[in-house]
Each structure stands twice: as structure tokens, then as C-alpha cells.
C-alpha positions, -999 to +999 in steps of 0.1 A: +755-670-208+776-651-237+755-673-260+722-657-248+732-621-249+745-625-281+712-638-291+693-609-271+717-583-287+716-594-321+673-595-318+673-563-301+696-553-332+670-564-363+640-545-344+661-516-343+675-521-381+644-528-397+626-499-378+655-473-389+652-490-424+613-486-423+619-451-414+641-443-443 
């Protein structure tokens, strides 16, 4: 189980980097 969040969390965590990085 901590093995899938982690994978959810760190996907969840590029969309919302490379958004915030395509933003800037």
C-alpha cells in the first residue's frame, strides 16, 4: 500500500511541478 501512494503522490507531484514550471 505505502508503495502505491508514494507512486500516486510523486505523479500527482510532476503534474503539479511541470504545470507551476510551465506557468513561470
Amino acid at each position: 500500500m505505502g508503495s502505491r501512494v508514494s507512486m500516486s503522490a510523486s505523479s500527482h507531484w510532476i503534474c503539479f511541478t511541470t504545470i507551476h514550471t510551465r506557468r513561470s
